[in-house]
C-alpha positions in Angstrom: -4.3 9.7 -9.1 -2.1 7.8 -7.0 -0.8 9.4 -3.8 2.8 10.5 -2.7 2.9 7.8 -0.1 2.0 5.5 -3.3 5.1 6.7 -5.2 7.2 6.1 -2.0 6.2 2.5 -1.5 6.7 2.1 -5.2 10.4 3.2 -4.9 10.9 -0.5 -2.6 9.2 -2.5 -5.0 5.6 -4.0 -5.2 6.4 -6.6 -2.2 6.1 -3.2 -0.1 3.0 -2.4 -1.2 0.9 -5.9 -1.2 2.3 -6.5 2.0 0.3 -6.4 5.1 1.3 -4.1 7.7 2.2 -5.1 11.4 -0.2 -2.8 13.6 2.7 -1.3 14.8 4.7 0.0 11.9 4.6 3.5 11.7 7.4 5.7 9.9 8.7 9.7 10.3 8.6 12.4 7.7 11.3 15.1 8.6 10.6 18.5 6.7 12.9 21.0 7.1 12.7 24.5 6.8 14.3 28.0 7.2 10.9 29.8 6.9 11.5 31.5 3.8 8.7 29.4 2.2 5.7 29.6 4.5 3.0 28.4 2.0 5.3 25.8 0.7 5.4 24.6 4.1 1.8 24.4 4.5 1.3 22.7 1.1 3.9 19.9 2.4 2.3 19.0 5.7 -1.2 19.7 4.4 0.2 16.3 2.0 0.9 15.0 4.9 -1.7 15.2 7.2 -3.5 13.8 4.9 -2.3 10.3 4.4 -4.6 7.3 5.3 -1.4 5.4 7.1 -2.9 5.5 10.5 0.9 6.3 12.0 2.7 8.7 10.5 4.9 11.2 12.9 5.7 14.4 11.5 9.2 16.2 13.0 9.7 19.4 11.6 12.8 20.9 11.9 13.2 24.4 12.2 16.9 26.2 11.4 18.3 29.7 11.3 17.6 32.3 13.5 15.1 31.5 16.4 12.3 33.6 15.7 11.4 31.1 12.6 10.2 29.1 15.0 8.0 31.3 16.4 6.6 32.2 12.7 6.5 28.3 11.6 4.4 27.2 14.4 1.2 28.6 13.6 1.5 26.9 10.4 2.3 23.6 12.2 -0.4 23.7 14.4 -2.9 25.3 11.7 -2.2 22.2 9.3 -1.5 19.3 11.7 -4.0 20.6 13.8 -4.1 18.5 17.5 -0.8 16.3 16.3 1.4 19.4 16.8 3.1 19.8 20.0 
């Protein structure tokens, strides 16, 4: 089974994925949410967090009314654990 980061890299070709890696490249995954979906949320950085790239940031952008944010940030910090902040 090939991973979602596999399909990704697919998407720019095979060149992207025989490629070495400078130590430094790292990229961003943006999820966005209105907190509607909490165990979709969960399901989408649990995917995340558990990628083998060793530099992956995670933003996850909260919108609507401001108490979201305080129900979507147990489920950050439950699923990316010590990478929250």
């Amino acid at each position: 089974m090939t991973s979602p980061i596999d399909h990704l890299l697919a998407a720019y070709g095979q060149e992207a994925m025989t490629d070495p890696a400078p130590d430094d490249t790292s990229f961003t995954v943006i999820v966005r949410t209105q907190g509607r979906r909490p165990n979709s949320l969960a399901e989408a950085l649990d995917a995340i967090a558990a990628q083998d790239f060793p530099r992956v940031d995670t933003v996850v952008v909260v919108h609507g009314d401001p108490e979201v944010a305080d129900t979507v940030r147990p489920i950050v910090d439950r699923h990316l654990g010590a990478r929250a902040e």
